[in-house]
C-alpha positions in Angstrom: 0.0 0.0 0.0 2.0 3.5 -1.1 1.0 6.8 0.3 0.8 10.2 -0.8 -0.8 13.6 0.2 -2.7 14.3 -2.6 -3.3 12.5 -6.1 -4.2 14.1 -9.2 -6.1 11.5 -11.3 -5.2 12.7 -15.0 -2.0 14.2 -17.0 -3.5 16.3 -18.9 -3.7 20.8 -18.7 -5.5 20.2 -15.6 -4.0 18.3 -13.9 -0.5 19.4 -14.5 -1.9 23.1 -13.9 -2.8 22.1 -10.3 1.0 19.4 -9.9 2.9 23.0 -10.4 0.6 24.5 -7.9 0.9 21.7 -5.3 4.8 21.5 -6.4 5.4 25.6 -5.8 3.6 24.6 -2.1 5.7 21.7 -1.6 2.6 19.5 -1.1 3.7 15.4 -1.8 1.8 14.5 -4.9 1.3 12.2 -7.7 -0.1 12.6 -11.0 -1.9 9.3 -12.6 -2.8 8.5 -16.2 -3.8 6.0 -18.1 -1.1 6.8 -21.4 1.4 9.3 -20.6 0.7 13.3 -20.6 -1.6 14.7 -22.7 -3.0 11.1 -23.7 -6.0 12.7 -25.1 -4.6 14.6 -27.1 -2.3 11.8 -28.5 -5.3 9.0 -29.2 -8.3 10.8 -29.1 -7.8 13.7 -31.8 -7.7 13.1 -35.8 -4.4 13.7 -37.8 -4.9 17.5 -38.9 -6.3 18.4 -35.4 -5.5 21.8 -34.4 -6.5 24.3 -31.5 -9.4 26.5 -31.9 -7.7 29.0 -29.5 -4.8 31.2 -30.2 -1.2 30.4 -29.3 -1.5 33.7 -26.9 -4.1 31.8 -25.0 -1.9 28.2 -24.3 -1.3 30.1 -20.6 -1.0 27.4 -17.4 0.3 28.3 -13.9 4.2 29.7 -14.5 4.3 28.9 -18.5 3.0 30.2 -21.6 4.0 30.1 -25.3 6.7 31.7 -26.5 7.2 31.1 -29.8 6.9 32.9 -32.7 3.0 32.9 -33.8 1.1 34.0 -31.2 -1.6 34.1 -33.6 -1.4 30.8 -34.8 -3.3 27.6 -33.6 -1.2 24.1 -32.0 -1.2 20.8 -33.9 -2.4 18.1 -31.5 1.4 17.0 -31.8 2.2 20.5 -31.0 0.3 20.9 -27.7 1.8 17.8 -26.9 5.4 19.1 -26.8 4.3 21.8 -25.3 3.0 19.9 -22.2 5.2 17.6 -22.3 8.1 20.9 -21.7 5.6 21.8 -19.0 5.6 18.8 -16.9 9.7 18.6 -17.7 9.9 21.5 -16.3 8.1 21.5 -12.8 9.5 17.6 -12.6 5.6 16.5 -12.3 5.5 13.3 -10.5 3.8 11.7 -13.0 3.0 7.8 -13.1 2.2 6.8 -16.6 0.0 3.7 -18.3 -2.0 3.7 -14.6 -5.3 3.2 -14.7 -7.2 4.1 -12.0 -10.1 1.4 -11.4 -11.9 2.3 -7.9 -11.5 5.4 -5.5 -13.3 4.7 -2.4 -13.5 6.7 1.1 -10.2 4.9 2.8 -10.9 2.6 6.1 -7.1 2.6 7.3 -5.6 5.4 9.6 -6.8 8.7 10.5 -4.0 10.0 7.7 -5.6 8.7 4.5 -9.8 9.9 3.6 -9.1 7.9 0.3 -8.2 4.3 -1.5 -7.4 4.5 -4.7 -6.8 1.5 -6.7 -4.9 1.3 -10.0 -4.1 -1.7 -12.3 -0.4 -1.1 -10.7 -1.2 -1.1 -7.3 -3.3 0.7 -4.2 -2.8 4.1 -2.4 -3.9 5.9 0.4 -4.5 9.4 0.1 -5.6 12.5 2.3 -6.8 14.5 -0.9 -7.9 13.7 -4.4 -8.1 15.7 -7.6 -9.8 14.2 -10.6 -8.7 16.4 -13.3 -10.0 14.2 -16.4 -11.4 16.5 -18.6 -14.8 17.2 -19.9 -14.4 14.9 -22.7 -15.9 11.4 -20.5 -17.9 9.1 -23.1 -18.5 9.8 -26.6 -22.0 10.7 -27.1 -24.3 8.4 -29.5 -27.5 9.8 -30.1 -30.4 7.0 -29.6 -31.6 7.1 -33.1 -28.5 5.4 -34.2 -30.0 2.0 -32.1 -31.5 1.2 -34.9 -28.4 1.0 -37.5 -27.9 -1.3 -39.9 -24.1 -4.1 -39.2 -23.7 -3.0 -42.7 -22.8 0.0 -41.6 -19.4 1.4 -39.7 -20.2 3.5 -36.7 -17.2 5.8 -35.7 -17.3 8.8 -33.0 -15.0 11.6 -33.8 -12.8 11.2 -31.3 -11.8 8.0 -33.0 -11.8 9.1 -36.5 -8.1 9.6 -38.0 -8.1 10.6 -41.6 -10.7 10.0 -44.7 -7.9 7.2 -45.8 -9.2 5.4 -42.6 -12.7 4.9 -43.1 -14.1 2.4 -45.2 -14.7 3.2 -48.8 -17.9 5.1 -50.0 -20.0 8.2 -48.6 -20.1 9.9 -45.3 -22.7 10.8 -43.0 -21.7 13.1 -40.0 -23.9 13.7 -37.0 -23.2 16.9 -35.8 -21.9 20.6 -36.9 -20.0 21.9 -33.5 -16.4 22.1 -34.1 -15.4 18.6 -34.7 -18.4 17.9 -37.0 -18.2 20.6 -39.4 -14.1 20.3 -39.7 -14.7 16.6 -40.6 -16.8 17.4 -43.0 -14.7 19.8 -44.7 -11.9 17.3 -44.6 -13.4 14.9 -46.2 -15.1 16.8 -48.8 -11.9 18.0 -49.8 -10.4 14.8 -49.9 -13.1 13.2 -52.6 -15.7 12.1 -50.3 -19.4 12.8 -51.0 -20.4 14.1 -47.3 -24.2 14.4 -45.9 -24.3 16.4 -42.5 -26.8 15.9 -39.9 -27.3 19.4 -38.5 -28.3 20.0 -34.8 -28.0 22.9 -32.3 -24.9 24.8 -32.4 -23.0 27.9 -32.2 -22.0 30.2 -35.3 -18.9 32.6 -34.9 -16.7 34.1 -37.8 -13.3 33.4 -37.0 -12.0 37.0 -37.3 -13.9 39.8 -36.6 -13.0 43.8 -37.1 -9.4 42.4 -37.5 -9.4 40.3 -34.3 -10.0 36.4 -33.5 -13.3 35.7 -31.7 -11.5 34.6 -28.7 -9.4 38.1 -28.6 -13.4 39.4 -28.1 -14.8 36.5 -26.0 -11.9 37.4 -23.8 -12.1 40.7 -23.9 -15.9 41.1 -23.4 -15.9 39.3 -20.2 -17.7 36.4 -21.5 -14.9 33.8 -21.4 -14.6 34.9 -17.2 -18.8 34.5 -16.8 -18.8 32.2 -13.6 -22.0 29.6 -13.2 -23.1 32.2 -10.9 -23.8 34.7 -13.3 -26.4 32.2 -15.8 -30.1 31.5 -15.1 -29.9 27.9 -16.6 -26.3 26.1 -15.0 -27.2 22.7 -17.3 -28.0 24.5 -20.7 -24.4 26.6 -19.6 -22.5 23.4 -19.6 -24.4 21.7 -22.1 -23.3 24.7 -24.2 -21.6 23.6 -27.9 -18.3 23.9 -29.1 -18.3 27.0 -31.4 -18.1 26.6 -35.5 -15.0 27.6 -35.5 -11.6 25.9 -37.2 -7.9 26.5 -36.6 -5.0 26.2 -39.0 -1.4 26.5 -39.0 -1.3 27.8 -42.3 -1.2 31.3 -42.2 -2.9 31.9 -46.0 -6.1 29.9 -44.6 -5.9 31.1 -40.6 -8.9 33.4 -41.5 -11.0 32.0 -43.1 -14.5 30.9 -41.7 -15.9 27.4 -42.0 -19.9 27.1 -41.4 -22.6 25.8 -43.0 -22.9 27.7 -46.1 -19.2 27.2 -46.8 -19.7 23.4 -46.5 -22.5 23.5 -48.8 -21.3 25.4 -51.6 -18.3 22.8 -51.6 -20.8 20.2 -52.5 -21.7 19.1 -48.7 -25.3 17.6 -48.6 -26.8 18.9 -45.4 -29.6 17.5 -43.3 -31.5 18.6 -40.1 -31.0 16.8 -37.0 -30.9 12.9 -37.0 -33.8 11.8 -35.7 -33.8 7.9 -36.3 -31.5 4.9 -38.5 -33.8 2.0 -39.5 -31.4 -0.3 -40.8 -29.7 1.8 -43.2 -32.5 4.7 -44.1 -31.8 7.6 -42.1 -34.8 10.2 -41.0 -34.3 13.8 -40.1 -35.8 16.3 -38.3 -37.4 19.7 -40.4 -36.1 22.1 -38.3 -32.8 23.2 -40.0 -34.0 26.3 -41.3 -35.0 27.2 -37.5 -31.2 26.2 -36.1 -29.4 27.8 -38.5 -31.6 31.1 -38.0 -31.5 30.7 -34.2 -27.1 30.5 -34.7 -27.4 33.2 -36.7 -29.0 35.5 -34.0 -27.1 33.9 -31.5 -23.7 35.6 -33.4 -25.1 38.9 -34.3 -26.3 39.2 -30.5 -22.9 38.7 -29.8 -21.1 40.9 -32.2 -23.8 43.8 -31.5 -21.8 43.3 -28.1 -18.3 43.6 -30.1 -19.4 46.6 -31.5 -20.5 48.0 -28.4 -17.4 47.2 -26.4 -16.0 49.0 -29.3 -17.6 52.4 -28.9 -17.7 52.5 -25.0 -13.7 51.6 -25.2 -12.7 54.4 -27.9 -11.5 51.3 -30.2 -13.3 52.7 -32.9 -10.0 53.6 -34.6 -7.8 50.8 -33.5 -9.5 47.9 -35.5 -11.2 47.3 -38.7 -14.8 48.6 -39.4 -17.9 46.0 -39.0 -18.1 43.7 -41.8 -20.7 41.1 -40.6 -20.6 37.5 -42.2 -23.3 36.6 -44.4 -26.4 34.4 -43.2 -26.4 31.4 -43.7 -28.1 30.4 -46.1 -29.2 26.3 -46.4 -31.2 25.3 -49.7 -33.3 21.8 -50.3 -32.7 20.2 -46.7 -32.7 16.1 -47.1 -35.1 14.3 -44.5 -34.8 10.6 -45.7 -31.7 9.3 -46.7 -31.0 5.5 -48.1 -27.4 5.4 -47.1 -27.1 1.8 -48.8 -28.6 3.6 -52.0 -26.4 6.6 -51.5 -23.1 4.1 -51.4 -22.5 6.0 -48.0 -20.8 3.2 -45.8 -19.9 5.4 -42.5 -21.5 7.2 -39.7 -19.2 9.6 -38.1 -20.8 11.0 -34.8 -19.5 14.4 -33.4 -22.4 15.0 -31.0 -20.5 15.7 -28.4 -19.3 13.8 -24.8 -20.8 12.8 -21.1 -19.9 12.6 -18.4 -18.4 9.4 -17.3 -16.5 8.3 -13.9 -17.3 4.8 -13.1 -14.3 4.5 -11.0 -15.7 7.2 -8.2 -17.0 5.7 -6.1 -18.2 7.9 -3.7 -21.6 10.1 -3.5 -21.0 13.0 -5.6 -22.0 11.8 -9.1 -25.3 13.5 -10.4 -27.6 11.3 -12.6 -26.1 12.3 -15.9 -22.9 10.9 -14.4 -20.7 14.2 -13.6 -19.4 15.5 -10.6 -21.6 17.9 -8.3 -19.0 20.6 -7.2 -18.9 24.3 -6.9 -15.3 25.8 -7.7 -14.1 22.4 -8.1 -15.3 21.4 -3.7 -17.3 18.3 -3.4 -19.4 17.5 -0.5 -16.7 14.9 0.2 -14.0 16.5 2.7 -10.5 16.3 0.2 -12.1 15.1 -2.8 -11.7 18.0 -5.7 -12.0 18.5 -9.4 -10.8 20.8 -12.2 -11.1 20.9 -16.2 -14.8 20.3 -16.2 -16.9 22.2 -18.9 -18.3 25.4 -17.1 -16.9 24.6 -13.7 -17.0 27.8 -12.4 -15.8 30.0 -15.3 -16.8 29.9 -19.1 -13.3 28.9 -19.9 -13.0 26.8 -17.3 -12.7 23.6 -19.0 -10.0 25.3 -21.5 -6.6 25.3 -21.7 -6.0 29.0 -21.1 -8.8 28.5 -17.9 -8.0 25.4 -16.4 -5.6 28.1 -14.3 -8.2 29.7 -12.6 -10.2 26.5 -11.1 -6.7 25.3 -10.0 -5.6 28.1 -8.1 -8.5 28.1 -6.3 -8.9 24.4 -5.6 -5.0 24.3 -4.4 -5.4 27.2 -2.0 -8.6 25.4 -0.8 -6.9 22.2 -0.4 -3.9 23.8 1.5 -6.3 25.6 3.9 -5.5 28.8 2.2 -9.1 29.3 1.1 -12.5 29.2 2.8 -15.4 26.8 1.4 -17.8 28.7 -0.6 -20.6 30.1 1.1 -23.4 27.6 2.5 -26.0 30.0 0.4 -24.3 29.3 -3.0 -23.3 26.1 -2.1 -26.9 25.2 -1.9 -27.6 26.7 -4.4 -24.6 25.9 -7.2 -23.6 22.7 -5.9 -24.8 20.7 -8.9 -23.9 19.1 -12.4 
């Protein structure tokens, strides 16, 4: 039986944003993953994978990029170095290819509140921090119950390259960020591509000479805590935005929605309602969601513009040049896929939550973690990296920082719990 202050149950941004933190305290700690650091990022992204955030915003406690495009987005491969420098750097105690399969409240002596078991051997702990990410389970949507063997089923974070899947047509479930970048990817690589279209968020890449991030950011939106929304599931429900990155400075620009895809030949559908063996129904509404994603940007670039004016900006960036609506003509609702020679699913509808291995009563019916700031109702027990944890950007690379400042000073007693009100009243999924 080893023991250890405090483990961190993940090697990814979180979890090495809170190792520096514990290290800089001199806390004894351990970091735990199943692959090495970053192992999302390694397995669990496709082959042209980049950022949708600017370089500027890769920040983490101590460390931030330094290289020479700030304006650029990271490869997959180059987030990877650059957390792999990080942990080098503050000599994480990291313990690779461990899986954890069971944390439990701890029996043993008064030091340890927790047992948690790996596939390499049990510890003991006074404090845990599960800093796994948002990304639990690959979501499928229950229509797809119904599909047809003949078919291959792939979620995106499995998907590699269009050399990868079987021959034939595409259909892709799903036009957040992954789904309408796969899409484009196979389009341009020869593939005829249908897209099932569902809820989702519409933002130019650039706007008045700026990325949308620069705006989010500077808006206040990206630091909105949980506090500050009337509906806390619909917050952390909330879509990636339509937004691509690219390390190719000619193309960094450029916008990829659903107009773009569908001028480049991509057949687009409304939401997938059902797969009977291999027809495929949809829902009508896709003239409704792409209207409704439309108001949601201009709502939010009537905020730009205001920020703009109250700042004196006026003269510091480009004038307001507002993208196009987007417009969506002869909407399929019944596809044949067999007919069609389309041989793949591809589902990018998103993750839950999933944490089998807690055992321990703070899991919510949908399977994440009931917390506020990253405190359980378990004395010790902790988590950061989760989609709106506290902030809007909590769950981000550049805003994992925040959550795990807080958590550490909470852990180290530098912090007081929240207060009993809001704790009521924000302690949920």
């Amino acid at each position: 039986m080893m023991r250890v202050d405090t483990i961190i149950v993940g090697a990814g941004h979180a979890g090495l944003a809170v190792s520096r933190l514990l290290t800089d305290a001199g806390n004894d700690h351990v970091v735990l993953d199943r692959g090495r650091v970053a192992e999302r990022w390694r397995t669990e992204r496709w082959d042209s994978f980049h950022l949708l955030t600017p370089n500027w915003m890769t920040r983490l406690p101590g460390w931030c990029y330094t290289g020479p495009d700030p304006e650029g987005y990271l490869s997959s491969a180059g987030l990877i170095q650059h957390l792999e420098r990080y942990a080098a750097s503050i000599q994480a105690p990291v313990i690779p290819h461990t899986s954890v399969l069971e944390i439990t409240a701890a029996r043993g002596p008064a030091f340890a509140r927790f047992r948690v078991v790996t596939d390499s051997g049990t510890w003991q702990a006074r404090h845990v921090v599960v800093a796994t990410g948002p990304h639990g389970r690959a979501y499928l949507p229950a229509g797809l119950s119904g599909v047809s063997g003949r078919l291959e089923v792939v979620t995106a974070n499995s998907y590699c390259n269009p050399a990868a899947l079987p021959p034939g047509g595409v259909l892709v479930v799903g036009a957040s960020a992954s789904g309408v970048q796969i899409a484009d990817e196979l389009s341009r690589a020869g593939r005829e591509v249908s897209l099932a279209v569902g809820r989702h968020t519409r933002m130019p890449r650039r706007y008045r000479g700026m990325d949308s991030f620069w705006w989010l950011a500077a808006t206040g939106r990206l630091a909105r805590t949980i506090d500050e929304v009337r509906d806390v599931g619909a917050a952390r429900r909330e879509n990636s935005l339509q937004l691509v990155g690219n390390s190719d400075p000619c193309l960094r620009g450029r916008d990829l929605d659903l107009g773009v895809l569908q001028a480049r030949g991509v057949r687009l559908a409304g939401r997938l309602t059902e797969v009977v063996g291999t027809v495929a129904s949809f829902s009508s509404d896709l003239d409704k969601t792409v209207a409704d994603a439309d108001l949601r940007m201009h709502r939010f670039l009537d905020a730009v513009d205001q920020y703009v004016d109250d700042a004196g900006l006026t003269r510091e960036v480009l004038p307001a040049m507002r993208p196009r609506p987007a417009k969506v003509s002869d909407p399929v609702s019944r596809l044949d896929l067999a007919a069609e020679n389309i041989g793949t699913v591809l589902v990018a509808a998103g993750y839950r939550p999933y944490h089998p291995w807690l055992r321990l009563p703070v899991l919510a019916p949908d399977g994440s973690i009931r917390q506020r700031r990253g405190i359980t109702s378990v004395p010790g027990l902790y988590v950061v990296g989760q989609s709106f944890q506290h902030r809007r950007d909590s769950s981000f690379i550049d805003g994992a920082r925040h959550d795990a400042r807080y958590v550490v000073n909470h852990l180290l007693g530098r912090e007081p719990s929240p207060s009993a009100a809001g704790a009521n009243r924000r302690l949920v999924a």
